[in-house]
C-alpha positions in Angstrom: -8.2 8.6 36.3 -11.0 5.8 35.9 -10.8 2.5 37.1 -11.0 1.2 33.5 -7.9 3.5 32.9 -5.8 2.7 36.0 -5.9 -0.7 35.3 -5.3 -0.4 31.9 -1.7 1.8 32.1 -1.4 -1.4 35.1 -1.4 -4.0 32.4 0.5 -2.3 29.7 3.2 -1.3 32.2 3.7 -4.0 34.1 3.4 -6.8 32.5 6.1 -5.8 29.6 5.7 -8.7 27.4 2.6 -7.3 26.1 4.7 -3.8 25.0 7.2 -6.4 22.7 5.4 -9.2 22.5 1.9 -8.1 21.3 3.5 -6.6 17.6 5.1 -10.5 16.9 1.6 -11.7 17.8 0.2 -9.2 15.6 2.6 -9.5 12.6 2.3 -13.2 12.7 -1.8 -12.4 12.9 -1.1 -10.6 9.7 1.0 -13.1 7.6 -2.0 -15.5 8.1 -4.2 -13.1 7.1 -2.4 -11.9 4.2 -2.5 -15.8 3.2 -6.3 -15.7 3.3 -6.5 -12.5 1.1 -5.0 -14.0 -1.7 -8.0 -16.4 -1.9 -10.1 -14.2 -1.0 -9.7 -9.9 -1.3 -14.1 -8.9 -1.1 -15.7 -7.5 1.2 -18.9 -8.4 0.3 -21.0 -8.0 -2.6 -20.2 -4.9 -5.4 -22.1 -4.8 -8.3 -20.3 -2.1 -9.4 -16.9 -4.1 -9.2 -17.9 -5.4 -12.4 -16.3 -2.2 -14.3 -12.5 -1.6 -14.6 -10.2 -3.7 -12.0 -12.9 -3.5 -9.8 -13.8 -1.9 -6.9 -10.7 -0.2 -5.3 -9.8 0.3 -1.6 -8.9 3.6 -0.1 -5.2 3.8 0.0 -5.5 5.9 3.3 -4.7 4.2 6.6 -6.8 4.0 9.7 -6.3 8.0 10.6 -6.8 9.1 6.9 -10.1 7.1 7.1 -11.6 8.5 10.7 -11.2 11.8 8.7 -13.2 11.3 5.2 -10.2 9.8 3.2 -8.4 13.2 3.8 -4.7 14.2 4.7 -3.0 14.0 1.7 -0.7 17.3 3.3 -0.4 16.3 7.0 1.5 13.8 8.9 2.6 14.4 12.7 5.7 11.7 12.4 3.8 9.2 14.6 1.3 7.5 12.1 2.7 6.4 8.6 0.9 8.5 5.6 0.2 6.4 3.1 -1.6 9.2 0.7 1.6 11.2 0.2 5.2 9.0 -0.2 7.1 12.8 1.0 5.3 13.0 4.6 7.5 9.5 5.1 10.1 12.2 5.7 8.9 13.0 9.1 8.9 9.8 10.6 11.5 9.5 12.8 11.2 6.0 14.7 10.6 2.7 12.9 6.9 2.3 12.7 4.7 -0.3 12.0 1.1 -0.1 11.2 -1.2 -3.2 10.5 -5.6 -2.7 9.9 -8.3 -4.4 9.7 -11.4 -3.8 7.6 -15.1 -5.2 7.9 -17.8 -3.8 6.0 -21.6 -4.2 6.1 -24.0 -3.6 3.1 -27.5 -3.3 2.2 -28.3 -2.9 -1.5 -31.3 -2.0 -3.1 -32.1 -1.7 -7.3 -35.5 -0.1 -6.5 -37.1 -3.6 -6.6 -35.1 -6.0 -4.7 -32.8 -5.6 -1.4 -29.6 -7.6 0.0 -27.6 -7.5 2.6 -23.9 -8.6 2.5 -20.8 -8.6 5.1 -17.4 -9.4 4.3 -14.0 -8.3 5.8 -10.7 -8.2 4.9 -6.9 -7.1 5.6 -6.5 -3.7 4.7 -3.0 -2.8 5.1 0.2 -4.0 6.6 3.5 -1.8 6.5 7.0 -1.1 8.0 8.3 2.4 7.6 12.2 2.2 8.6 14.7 5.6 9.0 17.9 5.7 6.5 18.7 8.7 7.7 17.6 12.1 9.6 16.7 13.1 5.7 15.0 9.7 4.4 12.4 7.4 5.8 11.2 4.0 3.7 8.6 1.9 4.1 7.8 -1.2 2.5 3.7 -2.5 2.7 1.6 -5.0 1.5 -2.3 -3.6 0.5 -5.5 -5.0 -1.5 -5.5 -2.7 -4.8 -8.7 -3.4 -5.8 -11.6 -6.5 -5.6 -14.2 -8.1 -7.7 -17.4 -9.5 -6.1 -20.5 -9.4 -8.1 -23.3 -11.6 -9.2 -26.3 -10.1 -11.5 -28.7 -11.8 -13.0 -31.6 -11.0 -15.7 -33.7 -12.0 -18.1 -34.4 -11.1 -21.7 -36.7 -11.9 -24.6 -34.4 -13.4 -27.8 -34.2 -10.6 -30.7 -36.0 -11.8 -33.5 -37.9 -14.6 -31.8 -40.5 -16.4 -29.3 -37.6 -17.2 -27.1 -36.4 -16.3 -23.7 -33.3 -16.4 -22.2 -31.8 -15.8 -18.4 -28.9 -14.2 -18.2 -26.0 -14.6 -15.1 -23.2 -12.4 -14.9 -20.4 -13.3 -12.0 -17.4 -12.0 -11.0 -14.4 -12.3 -8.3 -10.9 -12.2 -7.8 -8.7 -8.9 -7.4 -5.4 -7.6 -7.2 -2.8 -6.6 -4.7 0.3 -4.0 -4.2 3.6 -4.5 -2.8 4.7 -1.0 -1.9 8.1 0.7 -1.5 7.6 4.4 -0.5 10.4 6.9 -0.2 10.3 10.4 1.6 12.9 12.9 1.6 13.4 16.0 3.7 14.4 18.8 1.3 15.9 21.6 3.1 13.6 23.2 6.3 10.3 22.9 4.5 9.8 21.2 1.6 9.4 17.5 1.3 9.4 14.9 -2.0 9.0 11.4 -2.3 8.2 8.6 -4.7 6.2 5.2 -4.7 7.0 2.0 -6.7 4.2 -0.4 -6.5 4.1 -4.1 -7.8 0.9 -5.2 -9.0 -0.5 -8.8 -9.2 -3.4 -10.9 -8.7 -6.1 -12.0 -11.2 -9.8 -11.3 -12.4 -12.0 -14.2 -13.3 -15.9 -13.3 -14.5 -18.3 -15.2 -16.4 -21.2 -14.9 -18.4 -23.9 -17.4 -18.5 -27.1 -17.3 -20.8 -29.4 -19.9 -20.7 -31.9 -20.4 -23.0 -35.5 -21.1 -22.0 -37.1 -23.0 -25.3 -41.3 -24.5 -25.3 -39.9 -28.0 -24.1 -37.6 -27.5 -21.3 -35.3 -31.0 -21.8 -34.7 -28.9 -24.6 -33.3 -26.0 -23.0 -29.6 -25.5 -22.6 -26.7 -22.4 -21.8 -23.8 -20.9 -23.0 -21.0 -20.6 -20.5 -18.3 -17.6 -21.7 -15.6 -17.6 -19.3 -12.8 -14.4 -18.9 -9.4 -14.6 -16.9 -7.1 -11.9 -16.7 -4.0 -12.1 -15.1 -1.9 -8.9 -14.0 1.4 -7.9 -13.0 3.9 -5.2 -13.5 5.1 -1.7 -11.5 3.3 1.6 -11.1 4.3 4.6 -9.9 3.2 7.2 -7.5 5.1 10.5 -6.5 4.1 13.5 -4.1 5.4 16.6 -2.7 4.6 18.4 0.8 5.3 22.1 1.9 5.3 23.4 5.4 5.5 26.7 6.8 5.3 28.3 10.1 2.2 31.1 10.5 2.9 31.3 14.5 4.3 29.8 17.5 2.3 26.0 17.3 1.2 26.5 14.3 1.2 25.3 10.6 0.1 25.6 7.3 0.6 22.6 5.2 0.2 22.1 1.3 0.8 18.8 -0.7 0.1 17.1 -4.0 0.6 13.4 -5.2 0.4 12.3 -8.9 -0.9 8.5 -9.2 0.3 7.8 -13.0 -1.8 6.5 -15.1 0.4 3.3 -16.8 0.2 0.3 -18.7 0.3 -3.0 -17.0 1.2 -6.3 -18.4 -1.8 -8.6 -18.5 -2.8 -12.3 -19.8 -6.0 -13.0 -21.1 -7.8 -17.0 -21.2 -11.1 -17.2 -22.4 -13.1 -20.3 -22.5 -16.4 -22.0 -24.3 -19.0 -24.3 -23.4 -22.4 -25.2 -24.5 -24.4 -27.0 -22.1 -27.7 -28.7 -21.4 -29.2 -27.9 -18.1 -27.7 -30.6 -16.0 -24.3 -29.0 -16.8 -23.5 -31.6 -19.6 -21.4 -31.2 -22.5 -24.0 -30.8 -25.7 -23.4 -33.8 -28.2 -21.3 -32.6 -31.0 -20.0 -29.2 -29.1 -16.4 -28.5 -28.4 -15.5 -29.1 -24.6 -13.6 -25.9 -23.1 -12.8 -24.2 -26.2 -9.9 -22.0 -25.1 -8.2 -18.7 -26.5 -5.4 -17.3 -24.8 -4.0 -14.0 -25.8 -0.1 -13.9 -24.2 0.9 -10.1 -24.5 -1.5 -7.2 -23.8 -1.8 -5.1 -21.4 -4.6 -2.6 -19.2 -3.9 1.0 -19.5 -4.7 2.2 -15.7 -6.4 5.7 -14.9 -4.2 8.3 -13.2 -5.2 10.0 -9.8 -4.2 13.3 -8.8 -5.0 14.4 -5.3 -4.0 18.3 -3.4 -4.7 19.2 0.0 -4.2 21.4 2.7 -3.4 21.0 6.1 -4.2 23.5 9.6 -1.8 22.1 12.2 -1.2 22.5 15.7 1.2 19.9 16.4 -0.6 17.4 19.1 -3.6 19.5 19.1 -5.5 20.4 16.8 -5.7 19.1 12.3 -8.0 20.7 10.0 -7.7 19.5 6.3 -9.3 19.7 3.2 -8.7 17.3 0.0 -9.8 17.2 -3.5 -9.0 13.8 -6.1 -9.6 13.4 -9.6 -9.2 9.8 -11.0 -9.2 9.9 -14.8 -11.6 7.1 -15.5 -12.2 7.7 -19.1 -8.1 7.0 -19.6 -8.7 3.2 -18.4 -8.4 0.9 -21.5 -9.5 -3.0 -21.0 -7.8 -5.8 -22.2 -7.3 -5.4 -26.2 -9.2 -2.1 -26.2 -8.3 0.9 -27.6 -11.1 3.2 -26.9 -13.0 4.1 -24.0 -16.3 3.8 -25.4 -17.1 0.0 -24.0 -15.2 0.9 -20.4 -17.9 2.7 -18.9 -15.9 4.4 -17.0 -15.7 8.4 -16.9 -13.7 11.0 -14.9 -14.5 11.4 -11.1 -13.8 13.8 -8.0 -13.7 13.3 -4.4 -13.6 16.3 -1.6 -13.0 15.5 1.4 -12.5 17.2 5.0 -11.7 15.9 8.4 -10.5 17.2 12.0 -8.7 16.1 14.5 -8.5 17.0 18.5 -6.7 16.1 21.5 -7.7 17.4 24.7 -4.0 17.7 25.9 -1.6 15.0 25.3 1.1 16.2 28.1 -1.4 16.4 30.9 0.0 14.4 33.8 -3.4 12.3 34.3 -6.1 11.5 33.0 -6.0 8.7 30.2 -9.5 10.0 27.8 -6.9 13.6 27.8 -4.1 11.2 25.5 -6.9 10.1 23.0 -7.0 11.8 19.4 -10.7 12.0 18.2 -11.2 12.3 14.7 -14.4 13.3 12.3 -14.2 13.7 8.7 -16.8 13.9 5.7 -16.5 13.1 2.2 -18.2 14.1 -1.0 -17.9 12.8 -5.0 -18.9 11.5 -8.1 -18.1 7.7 -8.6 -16.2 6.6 -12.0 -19.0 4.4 -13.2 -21.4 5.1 -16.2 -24.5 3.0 -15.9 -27.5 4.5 -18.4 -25.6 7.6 -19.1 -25.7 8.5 -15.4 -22.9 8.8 -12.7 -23.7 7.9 -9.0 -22.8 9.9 -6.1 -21.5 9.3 -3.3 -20.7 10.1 0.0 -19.8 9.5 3.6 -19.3 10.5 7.2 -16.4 9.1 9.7 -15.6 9.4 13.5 -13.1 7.2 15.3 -9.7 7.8 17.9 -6.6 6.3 18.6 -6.6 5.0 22.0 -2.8 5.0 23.2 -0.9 1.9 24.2 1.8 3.4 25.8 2.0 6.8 28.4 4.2 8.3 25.5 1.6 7.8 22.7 3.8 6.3 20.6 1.9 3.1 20.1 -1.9 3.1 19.0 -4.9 0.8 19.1 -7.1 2.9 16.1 -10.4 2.6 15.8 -12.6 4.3 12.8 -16.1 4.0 11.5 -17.8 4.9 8.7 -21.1 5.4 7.4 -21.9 5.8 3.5 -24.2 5.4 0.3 -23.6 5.1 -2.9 -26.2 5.7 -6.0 -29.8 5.8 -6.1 -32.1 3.0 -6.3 -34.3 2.8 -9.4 -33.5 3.8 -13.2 -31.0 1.1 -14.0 -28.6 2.1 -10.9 -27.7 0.4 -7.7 -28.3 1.8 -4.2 -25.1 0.7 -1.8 -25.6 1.6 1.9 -22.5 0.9 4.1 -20.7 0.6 7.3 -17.1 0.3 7.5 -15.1 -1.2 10.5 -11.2 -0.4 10.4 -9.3 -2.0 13.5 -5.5 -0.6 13.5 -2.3 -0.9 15.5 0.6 1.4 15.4 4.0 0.5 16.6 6.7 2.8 17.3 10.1 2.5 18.3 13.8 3.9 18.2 16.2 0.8 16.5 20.0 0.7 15.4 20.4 3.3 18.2 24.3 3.0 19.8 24.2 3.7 23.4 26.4 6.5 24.5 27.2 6.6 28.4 28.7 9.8 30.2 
């Protein structure tokens, strides 16, 4: 074993207030981030946030992500899958799982380039045992974030005139999650997900008009808040059968549904001069607020296929559809404004341990993981639909000799789009620190 090793399993196992103390330290960590997330859920800028809710975060957790996304069919009871409620079934201990996310960006329109950072919580969750058939979790996860700012300017139809144009955007919502997973008979598994919703989406539109004398010039400020809250629903179902001795074929399925969510709407009005002054004569903050509608959200379906060797080896394969062309705004009835259209995702990813009962040898413990993912994004821009895809790699490096607890690290490298012809290039690398806790509670002692 290494030096870095030795003294590693030296320090976890001696000093045994860093096995139970570390996850307080870390759920208290977690509160205060989850504090900050409400004010704010980006990470970093998205022009394409500025469709639908926004931009929407994977709901995979740190293992899903080292492996492209995928995993909607496996599970090996240690990690929590958050893709498929049913896997909860083979959880065993209580389990909890909190991750970091930190993303860098470079963006590029074909005539201008950025770079952005942001970070983020990403997920926090407690999966607790009812019994040897049903395992619950409860979790707390961004939904979905809106970060943009475009700007542009356009000659005024029918005159001389000129007039520069700001688009903004922020805000976002989050999911409280309760997640059920039963055991149905030797192989089968079926579970259900009941989400709350909430948060709000603010974006504004500015136009300011550019006249011969410029003490003359002023803008028009349209403001758009929407907030949300209601339940969604999510259910999945797992099937697992035996080919040989250590080995397993797995096959699942999860239906996101596609509902309508109770939303508020406040618009507001000013017209300004260009030292942000009411105009003489003008109406200051001219409000409507609309009190009952609602946002129809797409539905996402998502199969997969698992190769297991339990502790070994995973191979799996995944395909989503999102129905983007079902999303309905505020007071809309059609899709024809949404710019949104139906999507796919395929993803694949593998997993390896070089033997996780040898008797040294720390590196031997550690799970790698490499996964790759291939789609077509929701958004319409110009009639055209970007791409977009992604490579991953990362490993779980153990935190105790029985595995059960996990310090997970994944990376991942991506674009999005093409730069030129009205679209957006997006070039990223994702960050995703994770810890997973495992342990036996409300166990009675029996002595002999």
């Amino acid at each position: 074993m290494s030096t870095f090793a030795s003294s590693y399993w030296l320090l976890v196992h001696r000093y045994r207030f860093i096995r139970y103390a570390l996850p307080v330290f870390i759920v208290h960590c977690s509160l205060f981030i989850v504090h900050s997330a409400a004010l704010a859920q980006g990470i970093g800028n998205a022009p394409y946030s500025a469709l639908g809710v926004g931009e929407t975060f994977s709901g995979g957790f740190a293992v899903n992500q080292m492996m492209g996304g995928s995993g909607v069919a496996a599970s090996n009871g240690i990690y929590i899958n958050n893709l498929n409620p049913a896997l909860l079934a083979r959880n065993r201990n209580v389990t909890f799982e909190v991750g970091l996310l930190g993303q860098l960006k470079r963006l590029n329109d074909g005539t201008q380039r950025q770079q952005t950072a942001g970070g983020n919580l990403n997920y926090l969750t407690l999966g607790l045992p009812i019994n040897r058939r049903w395992t619950a979790s409860i979790g707390l996860q961004p939904y979905s974030y809106v970060d943009y700012e475009i700007r542009e300017t356009k000659p005024i139809s029918g005159s001389i005139y000129y007039a520069d144009y700001t688009y903004k955007g922020n805000g976002g919502l989050s999911r409280v999650a309760l997640n059920n997973g039963f055991s149905i008979g030797k192989s089968l598994y079926a579970g259900i997900s009941a989400s709350y919703l909430f948060g709000n989406i603010n974006r504004q539109a500015i136009s300011r008009l550019r006249l011969f004398d410029a003490a003359q010039d002023y803008q028009i400020s349209l403001q758009n808040r929407v907030n949300y809250h209601d339940l969604t629903f999510k259910g999945g179902l797992a099937w697992r059968q035996k080919l040989r001795e250590k080995l397993f074929l797995n096959l699942a399925g999860t239906a996101d549904f596609g509902t309508d969510i109770r939303a508020e709407q406040i618009r507001s009005y000013e017209v300004l001069d260009v030292s942000d002054q009411l105009i003489p004569g003008t109406l200051p903050d001219t409000v409507n607020r609309d009190t009952n509608g609602s946002v129809r959200l797409a539905p996402t379906y998502r199969v997969g296929l698992s190769l297991e060797s339990p502790f070994k080896f995973t191979f799996n394969a995944d395909l989503a559809w999102h129905r983007g062309s079902k999303f309905r705004s505020f007071g809309n009835t059609g899709n024809l404004d949404e710019k949104l259209r139906d999507s796919y995702t395929v993803s694949v990813g593998a997993e390896y341990t070089p033997n996780i009962l040898a008797a040294t040898g720390y590196w031997k413990h550690v799970p790698y993981r490499l996964g790759f993912s291939y789609g077509k994004t929701p958004y319409s821009v110009n009639g055209q639909q970007p791409n977009e895809w992604s490579v991953s790699t990362g490993m779980s490096l153990p935190l105790s000799r029985g595995g059960l607890s996990d310090l997970n690290l994944a990376f991942t490298y991506g674009q999005r789009g093409a730069a030129g012809g009205g679209l957006i290039q997006e070039q990223y690398g994702r960050f995703l620190m994770g810890f997973t806790f495992n342990d036996r509670w409300f166990q009675r002692l029996v002595i002999d």
